[in-house]
C-alpha positions as CSV (number, residue, x, y, z in Angstrom):
1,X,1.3,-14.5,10.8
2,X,0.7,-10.7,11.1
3,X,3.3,-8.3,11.7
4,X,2.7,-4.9,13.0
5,X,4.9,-1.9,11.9
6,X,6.3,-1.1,15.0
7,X,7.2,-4.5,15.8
8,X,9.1,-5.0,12.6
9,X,11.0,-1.7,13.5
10,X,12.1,-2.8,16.6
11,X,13.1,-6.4,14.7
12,X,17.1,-6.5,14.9
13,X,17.1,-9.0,11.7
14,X,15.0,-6.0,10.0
15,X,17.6,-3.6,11.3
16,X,20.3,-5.5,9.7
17,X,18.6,-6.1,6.4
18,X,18.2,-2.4,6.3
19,X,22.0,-1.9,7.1
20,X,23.3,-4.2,4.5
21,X,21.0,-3.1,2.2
22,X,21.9,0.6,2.8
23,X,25.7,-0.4,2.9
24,X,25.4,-2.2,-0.7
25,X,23.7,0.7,-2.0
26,X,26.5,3.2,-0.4
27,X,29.6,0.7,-1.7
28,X,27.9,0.5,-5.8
29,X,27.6,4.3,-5.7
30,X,31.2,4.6,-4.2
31,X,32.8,2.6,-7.0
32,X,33.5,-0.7,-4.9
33,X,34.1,-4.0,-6.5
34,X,30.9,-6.7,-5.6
35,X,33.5,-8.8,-3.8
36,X,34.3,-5.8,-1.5
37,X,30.4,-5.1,-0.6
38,X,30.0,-9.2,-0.1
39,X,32.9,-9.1,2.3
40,X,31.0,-5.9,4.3
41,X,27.3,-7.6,3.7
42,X,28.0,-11.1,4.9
43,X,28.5,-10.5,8.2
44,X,25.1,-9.0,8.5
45,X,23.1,-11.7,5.9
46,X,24.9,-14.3,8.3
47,X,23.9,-12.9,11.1
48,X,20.3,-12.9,9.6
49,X,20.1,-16.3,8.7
50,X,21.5,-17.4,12.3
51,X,18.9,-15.8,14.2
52,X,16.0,-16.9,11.5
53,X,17.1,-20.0,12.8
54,X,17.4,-19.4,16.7
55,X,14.1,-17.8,15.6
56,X,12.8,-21.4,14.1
57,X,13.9,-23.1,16.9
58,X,11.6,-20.9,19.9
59,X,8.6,-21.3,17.8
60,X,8.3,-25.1,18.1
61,X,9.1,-25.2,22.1
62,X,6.6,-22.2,22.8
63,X,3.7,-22.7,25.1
64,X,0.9,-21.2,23.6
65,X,-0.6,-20.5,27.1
66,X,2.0,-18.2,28.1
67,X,1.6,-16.5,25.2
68,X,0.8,-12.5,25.0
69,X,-2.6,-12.3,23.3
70,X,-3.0,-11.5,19.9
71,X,-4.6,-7.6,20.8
72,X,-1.0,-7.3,22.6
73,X,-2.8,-6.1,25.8
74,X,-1.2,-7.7,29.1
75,X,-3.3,-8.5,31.7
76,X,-2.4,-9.1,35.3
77,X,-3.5,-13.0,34.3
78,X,-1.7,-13.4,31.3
79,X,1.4,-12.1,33.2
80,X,0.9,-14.3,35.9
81,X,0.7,-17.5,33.3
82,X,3.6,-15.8,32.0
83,X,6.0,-16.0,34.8
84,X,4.4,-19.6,36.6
């Protein structure tokens, strides 16, 4: 699977990996203890690794004919398979 930039940017699990990762970063160059940056980062690696999961769980029940093609170009066909 192929992942565009822009679609990654607009990812909210990318979002929070870059906010716990930038909040980590900020706590070891403030002087906090690790236990204080896991309590602030595992709220955001939870979230995460619930909606990999949610995420898991839509790819097996997709319909691949309602799918957007690959060039992401929507026709007025592919949006009408999308909503029947």
């Amino acid at each position: 699977m192929q992942v565009s930039i822009p679609t990654l940017l607009q990812s909210k699990k990318f979002g929070a990996a870059v906010l716990a990762s930038v909040l980590s970063f900020l706590g070891v160059r403030e002087g906090l203890d690790v236990s204080q940056i896991a309590l602030i980062t595992a709220p955001l690696y939870a979230y995460i690794g619930g909606q990999g999961l949610a995420d898991f769980g839509k790819e097996g029940k997709r319909d691949p004919s309602k799918s957007v093609p690959s060039g992401g170009i929507v026709t007025a066909e592919t949006a009408r398979k999308a909503i029947l």
